[in-house]
Structures are given as C-alpha cells and as structure tokens.
HTML snippet that shows the backbone in 3Dmol.js (N, CA, C, O; Angstrom):
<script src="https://3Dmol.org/build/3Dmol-min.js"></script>
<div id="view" style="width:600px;height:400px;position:relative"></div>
<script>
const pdb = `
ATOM      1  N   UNK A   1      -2.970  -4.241  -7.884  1.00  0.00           N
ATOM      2  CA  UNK A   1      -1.920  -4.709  -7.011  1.00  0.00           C
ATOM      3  C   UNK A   1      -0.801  -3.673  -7.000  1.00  0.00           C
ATOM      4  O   UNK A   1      -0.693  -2.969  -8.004  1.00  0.00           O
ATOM      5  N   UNK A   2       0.027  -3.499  -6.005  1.00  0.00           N
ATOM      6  CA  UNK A   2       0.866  -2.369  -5.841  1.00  0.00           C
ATOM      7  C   UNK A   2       1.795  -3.320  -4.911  1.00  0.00           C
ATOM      8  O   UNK A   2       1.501  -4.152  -4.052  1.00  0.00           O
ATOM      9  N   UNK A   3       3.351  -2.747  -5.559  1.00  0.00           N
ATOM     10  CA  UNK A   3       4.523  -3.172  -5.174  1.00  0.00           C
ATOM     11  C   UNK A   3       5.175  -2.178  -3.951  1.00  0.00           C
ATOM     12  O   UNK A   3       5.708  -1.078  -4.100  1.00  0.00           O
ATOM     13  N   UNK A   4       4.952  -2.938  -2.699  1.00  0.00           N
ATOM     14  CA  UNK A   4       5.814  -1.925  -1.191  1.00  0.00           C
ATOM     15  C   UNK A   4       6.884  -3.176  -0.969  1.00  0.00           C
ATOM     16  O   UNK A   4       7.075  -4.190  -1.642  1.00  0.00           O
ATOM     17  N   UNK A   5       7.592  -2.622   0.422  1.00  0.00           N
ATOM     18  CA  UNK A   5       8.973  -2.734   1.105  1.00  0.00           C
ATOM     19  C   UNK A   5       8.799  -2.876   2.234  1.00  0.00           C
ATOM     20  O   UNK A   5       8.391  -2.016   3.015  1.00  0.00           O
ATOM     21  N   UNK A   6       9.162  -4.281   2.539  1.00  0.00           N
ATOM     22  CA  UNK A   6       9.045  -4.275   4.089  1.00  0.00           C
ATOM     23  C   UNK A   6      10.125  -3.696   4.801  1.00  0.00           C
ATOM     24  O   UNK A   6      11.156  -3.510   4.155  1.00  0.00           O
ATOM     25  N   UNK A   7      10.102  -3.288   6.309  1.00  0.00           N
ATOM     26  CA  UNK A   7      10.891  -2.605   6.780  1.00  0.00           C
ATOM     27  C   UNK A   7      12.379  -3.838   6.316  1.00  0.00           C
ATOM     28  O   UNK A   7      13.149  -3.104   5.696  1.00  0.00           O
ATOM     29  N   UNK A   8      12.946  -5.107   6.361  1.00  0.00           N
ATOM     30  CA  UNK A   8      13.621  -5.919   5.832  1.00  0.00           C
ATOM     31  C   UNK A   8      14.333  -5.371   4.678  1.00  0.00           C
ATOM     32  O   UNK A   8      15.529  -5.490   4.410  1.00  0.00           O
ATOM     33  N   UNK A   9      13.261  -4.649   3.929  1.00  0.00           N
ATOM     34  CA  UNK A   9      14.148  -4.438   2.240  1.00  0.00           C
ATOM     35  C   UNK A   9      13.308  -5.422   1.965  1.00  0.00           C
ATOM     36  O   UNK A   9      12.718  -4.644   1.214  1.00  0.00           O
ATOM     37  N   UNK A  10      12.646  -6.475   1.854  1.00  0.00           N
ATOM     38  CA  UNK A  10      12.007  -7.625   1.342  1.00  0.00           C
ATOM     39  C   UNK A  10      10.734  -6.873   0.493  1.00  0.00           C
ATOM     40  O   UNK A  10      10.001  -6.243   1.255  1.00  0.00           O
ATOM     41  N   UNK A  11      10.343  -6.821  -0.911  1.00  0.00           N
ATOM     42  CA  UNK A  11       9.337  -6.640  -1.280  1.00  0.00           C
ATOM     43  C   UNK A  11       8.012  -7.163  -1.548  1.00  0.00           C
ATOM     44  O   UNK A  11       8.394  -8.332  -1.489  1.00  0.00           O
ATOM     45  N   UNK A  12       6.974  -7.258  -1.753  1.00  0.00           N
ATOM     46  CA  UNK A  12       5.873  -7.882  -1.677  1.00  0.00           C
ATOM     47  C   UNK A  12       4.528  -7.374  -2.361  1.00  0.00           C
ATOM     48  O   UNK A  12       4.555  -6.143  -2.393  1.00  0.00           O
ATOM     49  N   UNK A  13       3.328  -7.901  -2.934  1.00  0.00           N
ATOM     50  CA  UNK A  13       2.553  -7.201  -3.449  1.00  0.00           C
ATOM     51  C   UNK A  13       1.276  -7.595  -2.620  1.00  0.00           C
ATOM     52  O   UNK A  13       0.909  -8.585  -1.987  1.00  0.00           O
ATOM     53  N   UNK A  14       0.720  -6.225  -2.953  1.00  0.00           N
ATOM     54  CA  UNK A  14      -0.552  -5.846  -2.079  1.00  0.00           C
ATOM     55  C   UNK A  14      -1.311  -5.765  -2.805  1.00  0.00           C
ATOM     56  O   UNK A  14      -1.121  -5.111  -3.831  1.00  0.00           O
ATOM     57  N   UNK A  15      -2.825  -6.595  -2.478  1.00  0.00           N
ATOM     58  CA  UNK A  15      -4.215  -6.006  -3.386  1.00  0.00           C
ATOM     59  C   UNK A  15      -4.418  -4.512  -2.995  1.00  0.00           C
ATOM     60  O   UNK A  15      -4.088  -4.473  -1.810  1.00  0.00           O
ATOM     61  N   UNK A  16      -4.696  -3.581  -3.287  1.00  0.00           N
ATOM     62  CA  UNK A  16      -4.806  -2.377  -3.161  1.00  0.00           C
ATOM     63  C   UNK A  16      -6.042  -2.220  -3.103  1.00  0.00           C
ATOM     64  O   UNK A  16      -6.305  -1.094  -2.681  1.00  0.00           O
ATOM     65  N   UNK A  17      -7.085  -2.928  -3.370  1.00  0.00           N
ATOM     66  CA  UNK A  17      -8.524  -2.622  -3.127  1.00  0.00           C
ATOM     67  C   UNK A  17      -8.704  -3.533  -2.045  1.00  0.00           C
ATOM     68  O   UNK A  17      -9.884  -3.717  -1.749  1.00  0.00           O
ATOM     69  N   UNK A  18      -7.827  -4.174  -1.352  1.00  0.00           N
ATOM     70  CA  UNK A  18      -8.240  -4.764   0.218  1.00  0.00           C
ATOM     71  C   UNK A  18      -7.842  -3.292   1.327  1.00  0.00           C
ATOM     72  O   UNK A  18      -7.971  -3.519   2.530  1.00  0.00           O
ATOM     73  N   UNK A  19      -7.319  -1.662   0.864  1.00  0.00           N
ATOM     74  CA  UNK A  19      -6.872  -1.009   1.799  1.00  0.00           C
ATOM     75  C   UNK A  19      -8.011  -0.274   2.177  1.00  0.00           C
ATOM     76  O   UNK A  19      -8.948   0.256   1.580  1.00  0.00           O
ATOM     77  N   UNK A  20      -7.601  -0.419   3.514  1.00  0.00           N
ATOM     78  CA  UNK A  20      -9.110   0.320   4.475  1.00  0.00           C
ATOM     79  C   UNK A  20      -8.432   1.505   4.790  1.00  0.00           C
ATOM     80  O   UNK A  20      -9.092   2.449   4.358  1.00  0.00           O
ATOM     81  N   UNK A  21      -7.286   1.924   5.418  1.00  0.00           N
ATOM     82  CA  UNK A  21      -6.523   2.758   5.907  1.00  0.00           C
ATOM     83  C   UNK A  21      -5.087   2.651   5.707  1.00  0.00           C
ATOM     84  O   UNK A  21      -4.560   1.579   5.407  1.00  0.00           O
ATOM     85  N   UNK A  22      -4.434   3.746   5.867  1.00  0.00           N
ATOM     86  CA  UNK A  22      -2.664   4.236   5.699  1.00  0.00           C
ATOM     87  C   UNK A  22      -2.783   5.325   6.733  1.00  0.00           C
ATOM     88  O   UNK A  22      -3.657   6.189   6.812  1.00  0.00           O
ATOM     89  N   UNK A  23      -1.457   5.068   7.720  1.00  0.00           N
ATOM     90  CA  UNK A  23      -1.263   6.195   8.884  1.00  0.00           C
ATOM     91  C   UNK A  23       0.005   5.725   8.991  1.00  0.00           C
ATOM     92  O   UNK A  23       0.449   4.585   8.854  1.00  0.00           O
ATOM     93  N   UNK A  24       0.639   6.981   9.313  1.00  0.00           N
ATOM     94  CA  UNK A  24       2.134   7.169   9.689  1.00  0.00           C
ATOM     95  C   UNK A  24       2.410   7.372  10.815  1.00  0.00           C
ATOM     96  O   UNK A  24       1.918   8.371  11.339  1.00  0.00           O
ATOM     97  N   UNK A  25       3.364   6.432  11.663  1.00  0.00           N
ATOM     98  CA  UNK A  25       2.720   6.594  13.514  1.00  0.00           C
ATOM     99  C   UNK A  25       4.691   6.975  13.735  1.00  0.00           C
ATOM    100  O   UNK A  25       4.397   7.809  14.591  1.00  0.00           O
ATOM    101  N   UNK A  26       5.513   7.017  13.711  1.00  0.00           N
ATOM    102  CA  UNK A  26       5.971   7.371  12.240  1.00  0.00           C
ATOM    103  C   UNK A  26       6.357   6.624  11.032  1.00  0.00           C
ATOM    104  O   UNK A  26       6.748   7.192  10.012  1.00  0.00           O
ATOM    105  N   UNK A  27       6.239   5.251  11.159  1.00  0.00           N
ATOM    106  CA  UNK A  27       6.301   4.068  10.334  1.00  0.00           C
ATOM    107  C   UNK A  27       4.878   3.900   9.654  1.00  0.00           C
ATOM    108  O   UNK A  27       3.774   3.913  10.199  1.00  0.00           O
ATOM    109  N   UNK A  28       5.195   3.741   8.344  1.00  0.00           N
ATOM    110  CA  UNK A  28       3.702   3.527   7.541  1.00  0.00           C
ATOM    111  C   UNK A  28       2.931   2.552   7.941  1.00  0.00           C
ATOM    112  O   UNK A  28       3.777   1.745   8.324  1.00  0.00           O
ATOM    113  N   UNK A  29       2.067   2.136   8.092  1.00  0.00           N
ATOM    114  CA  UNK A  29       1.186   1.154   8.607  1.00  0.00           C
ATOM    115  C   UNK A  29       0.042   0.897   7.972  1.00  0.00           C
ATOM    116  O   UNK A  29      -0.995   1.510   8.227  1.00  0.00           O
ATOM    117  N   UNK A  30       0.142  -0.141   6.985  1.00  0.00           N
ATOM    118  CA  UNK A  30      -1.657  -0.345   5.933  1.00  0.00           C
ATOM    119  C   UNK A  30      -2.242  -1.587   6.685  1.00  0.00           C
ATOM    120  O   UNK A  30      -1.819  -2.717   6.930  1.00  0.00           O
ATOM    121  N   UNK A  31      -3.466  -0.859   6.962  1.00  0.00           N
ATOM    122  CA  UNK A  31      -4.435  -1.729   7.269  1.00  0.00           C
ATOM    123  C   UNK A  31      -5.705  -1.730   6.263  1.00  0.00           C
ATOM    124  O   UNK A  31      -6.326  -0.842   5.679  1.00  0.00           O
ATOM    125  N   UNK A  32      -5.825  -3.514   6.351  1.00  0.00           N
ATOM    126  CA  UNK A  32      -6.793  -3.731   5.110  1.00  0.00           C
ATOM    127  C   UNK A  32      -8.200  -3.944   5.611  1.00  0.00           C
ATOM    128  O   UNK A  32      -8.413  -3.948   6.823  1.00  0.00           O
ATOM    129  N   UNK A  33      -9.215  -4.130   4.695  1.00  0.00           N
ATOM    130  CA  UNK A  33     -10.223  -4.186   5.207  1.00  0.00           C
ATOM    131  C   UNK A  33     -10.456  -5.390   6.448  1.00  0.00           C
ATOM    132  O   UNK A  33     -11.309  -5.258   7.326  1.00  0.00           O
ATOM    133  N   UNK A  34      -9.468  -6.661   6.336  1.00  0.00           N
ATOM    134  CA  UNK A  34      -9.932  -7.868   7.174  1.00  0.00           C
ATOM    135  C   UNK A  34      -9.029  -7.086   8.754  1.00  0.00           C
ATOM    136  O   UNK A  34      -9.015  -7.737   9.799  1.00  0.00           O
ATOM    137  N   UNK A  35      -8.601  -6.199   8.705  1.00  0.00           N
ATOM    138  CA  UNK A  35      -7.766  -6.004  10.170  1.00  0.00           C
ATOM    139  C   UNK A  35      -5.785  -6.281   9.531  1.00  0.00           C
ATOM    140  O   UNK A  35      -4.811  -5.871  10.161  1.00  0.00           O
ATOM    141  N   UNK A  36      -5.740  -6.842   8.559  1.00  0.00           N
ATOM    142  CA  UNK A  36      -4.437  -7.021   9.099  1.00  0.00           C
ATOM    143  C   UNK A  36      -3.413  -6.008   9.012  1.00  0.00           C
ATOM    144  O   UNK A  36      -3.518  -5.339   7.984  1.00  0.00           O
ATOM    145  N   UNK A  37      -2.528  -5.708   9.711  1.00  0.00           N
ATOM    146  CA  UNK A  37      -1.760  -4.991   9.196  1.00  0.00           C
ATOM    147  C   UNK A  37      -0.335  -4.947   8.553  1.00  0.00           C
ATOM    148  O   UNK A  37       0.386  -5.873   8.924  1.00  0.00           O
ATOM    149  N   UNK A  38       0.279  -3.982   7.580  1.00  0.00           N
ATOM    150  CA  UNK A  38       1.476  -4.369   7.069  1.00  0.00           C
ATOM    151  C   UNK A  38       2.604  -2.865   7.405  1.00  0.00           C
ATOM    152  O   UNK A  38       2.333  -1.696   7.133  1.00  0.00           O
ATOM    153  N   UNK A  39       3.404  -3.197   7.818  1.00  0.00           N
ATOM    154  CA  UNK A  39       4.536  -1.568   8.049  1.00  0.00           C
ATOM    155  C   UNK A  39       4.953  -2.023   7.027  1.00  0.00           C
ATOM    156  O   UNK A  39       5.021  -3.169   6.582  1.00  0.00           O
ATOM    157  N   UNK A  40       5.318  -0.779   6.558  1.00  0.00           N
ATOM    158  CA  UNK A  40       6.099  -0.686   5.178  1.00  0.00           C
ATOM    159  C   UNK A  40       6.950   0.647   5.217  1.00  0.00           C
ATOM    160  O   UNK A  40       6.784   1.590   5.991  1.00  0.00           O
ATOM    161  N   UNK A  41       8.242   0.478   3.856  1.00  0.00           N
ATOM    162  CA  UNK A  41       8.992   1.661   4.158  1.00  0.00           C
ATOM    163  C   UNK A  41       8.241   2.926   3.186  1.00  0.00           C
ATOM    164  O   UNK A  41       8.663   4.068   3.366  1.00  0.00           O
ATOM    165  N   UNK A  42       7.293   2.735   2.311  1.00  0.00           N
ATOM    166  CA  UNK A  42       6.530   3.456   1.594  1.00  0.00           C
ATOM    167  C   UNK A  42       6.152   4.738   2.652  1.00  0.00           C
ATOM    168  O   UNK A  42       5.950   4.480   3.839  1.00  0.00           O
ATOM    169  N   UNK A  43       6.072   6.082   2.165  1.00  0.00           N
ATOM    170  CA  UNK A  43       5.291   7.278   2.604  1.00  0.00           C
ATOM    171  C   UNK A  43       3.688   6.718   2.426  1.00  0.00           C
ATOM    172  O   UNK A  43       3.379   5.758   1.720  1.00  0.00           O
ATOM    173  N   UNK A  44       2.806   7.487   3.179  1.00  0.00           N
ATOM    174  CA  UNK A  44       1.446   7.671   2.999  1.00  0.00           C
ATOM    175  C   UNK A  44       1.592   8.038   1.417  1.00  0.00           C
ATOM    176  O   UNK A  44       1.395   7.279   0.468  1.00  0.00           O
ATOM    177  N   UNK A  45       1.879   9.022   1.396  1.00  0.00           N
ATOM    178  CA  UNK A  45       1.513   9.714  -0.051  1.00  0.00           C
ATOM    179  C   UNK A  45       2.177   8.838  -1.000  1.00  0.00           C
ATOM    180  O   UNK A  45       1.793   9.013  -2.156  1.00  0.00           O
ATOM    181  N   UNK A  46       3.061   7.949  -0.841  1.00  0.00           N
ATOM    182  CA  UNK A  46       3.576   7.171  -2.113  1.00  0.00           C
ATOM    183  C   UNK A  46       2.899   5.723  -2.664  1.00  0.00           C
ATOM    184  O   UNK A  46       2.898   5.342  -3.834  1.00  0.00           O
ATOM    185  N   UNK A  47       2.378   5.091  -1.613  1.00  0.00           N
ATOM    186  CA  UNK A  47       1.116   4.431  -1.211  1.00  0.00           C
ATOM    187  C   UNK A  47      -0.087   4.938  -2.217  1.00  0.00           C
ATOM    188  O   UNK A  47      -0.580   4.256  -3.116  1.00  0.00           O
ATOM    189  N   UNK A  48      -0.513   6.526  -1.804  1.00  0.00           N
ATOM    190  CA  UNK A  48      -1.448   6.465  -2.641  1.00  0.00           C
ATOM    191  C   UNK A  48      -1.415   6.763  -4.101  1.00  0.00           C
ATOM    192  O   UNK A  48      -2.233   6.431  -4.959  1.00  0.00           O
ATOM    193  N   UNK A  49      -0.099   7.585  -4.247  1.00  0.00           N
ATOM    194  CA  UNK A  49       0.171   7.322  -6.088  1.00  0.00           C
ATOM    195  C   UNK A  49       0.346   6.000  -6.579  1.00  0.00           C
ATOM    196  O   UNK A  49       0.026   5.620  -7.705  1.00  0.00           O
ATOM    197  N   UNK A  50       1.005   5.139  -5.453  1.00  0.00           N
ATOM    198  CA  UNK A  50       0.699   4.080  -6.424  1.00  0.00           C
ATOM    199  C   UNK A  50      -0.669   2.960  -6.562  1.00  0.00           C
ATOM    200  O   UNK A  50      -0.741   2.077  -7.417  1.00  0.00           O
ATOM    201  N   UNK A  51      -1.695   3.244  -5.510  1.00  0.00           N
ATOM    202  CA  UNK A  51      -3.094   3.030  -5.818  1.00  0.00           C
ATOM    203  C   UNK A  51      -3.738   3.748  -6.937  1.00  0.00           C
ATOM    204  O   UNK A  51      -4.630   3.312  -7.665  1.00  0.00           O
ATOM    205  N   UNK A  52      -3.124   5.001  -6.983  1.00  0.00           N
ATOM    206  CA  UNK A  52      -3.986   5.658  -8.188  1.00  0.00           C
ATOM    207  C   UNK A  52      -3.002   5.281  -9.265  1.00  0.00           C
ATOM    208  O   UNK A  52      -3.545   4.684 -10.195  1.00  0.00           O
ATOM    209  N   UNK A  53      -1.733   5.460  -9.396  1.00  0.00           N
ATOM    210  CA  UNK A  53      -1.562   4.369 -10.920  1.00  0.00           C
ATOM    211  C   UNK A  53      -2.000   3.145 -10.759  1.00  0.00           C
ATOM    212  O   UNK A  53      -2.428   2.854 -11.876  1.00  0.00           O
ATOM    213  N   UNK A  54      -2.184   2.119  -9.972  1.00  0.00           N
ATOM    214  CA  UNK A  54      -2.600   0.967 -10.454  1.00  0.00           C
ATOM    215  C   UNK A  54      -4.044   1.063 -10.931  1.00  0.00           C
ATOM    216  O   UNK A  54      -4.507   0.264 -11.745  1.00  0.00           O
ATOM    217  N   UNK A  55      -4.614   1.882 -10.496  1.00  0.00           N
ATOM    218  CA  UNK A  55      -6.145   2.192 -10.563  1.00  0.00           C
ATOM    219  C   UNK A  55      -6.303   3.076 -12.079  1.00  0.00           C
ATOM    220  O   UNK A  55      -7.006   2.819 -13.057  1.00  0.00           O
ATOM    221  N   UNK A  56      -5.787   3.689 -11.944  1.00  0.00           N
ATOM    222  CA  UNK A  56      -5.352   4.584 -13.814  1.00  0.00           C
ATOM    223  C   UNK A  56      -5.439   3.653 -14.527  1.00  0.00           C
ATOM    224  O   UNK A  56      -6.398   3.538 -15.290  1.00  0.00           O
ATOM    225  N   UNK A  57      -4.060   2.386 -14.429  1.00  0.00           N
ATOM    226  CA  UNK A  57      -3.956   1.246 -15.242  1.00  0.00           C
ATOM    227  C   UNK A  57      -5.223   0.165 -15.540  1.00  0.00           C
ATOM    228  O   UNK A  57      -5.528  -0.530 -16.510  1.00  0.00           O
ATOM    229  N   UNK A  58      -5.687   0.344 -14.458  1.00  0.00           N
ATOM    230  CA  UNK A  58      -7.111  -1.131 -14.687  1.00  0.00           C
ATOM    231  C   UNK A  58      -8.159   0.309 -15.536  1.00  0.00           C
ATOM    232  O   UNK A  58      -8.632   0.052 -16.643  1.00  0.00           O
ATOM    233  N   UNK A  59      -8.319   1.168 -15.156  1.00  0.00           N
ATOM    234  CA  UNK A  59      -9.247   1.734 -15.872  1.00  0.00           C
ATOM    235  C   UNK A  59      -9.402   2.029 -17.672  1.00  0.00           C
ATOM    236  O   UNK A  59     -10.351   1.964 -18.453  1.00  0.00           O
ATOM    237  N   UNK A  60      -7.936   2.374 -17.811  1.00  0.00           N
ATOM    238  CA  UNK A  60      -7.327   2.186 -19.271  1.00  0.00           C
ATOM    239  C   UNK A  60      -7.962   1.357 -20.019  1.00  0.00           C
ATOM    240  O   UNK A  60      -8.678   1.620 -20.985  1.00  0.00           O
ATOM    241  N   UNK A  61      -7.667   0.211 -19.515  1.00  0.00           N
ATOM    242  CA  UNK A  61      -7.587  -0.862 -20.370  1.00  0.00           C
ATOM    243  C   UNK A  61      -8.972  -0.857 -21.037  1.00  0.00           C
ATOM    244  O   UNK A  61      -9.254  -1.707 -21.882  1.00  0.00           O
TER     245      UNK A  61
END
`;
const viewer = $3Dmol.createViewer("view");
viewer.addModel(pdb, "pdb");
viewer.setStyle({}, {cartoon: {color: "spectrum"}});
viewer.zoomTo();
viewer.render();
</script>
C-alpha cells in the first residue's frame, strides 16, 4: 500500500499491486488494473519509489 495526495491536499492509500499504469498528461494519473482512475499530486517517478519501497518492505520481512 502506498500513501498519495489528492489534487484537494486530501490523502489516501493505494494498493500498489492494483497499478496497471502512471502517465503525466501534465497531472499524474494512476490507472489500476479494474480501469479506475486516480490524479494525484505525486510525480511519476515518486509513485514509483514509493512502489519499490513498499515492495522492498513486504520482501524484507
């Protein structure tokens, strides 16, 4: 699970293994595997460091 920002400032958590895609149209935009989508104030690239730490973290353990 990974912690983003809705454009609001409102935060929220995401399964991170529901992400199909991340594109910057110039607003981030994750789309998950079912279609939905979420804008967020996250970069592409910050998105995916924090898939790969959450993913670091489950592997650890």
């Amino acid at each position: 699970m990974i912690n983003v920002t809705r454009m609001n400032d409102t935060s929220y958590t995401l399964n991170a293994e529901l992400i199909e895609m991340i594109e910057e149209t110039p607003d981030t935009v994750i789309t998950l595997v079912s279609g939905k989508k979420f804008i967020v104030k996250e970069t592409r690239e910050q998105i995916i460091r924090l898939v790969e730490e959450y993913k670091r973290h489950i592997f650890i353990r």
